[in-house]
Steps between C-alpha positions, in 0.01 A plus 500: 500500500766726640514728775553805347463751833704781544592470135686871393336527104685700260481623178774492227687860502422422113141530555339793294177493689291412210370223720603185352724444774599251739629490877754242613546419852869357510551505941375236579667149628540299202208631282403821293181610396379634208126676439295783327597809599131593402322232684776423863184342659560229166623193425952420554710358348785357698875419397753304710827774449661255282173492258459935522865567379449199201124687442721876471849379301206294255280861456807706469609296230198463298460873575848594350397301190211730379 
């Protein structure tokens, strides 16, 4: 399990607070978090940086095809 203290969650600016969102965590050394924005004390998931930008170019993609 990662260290994840002193993480700095966000939100995406796209977020319409309808509360299906998520929070990434993306300053830390060599990881980035990603949890529930309605449960924080939940589980994470954790990317190395290389995995996170092939996770957001994949859903950007399948996004633009619907």
């Amino acid at each position: 399990m990662h260290d994840l203290t002193g993480a700095a969650w966000r939100k995406s600016t796209r977020s319409n607070n309808g509360g299906n969102c998520v929070e990434v965590a993306d300053d830390l050394a060599g990881k980035v978090g990603l949890r529930d924005s309605k449960d924080p004390s939940g589980p994470i998931l954790t990317f190395s940086p290389a995995a996170w930008t092939t996770f957001i170019r994949a859903t950007k993609t399948e996004g633009s095809r619907h």
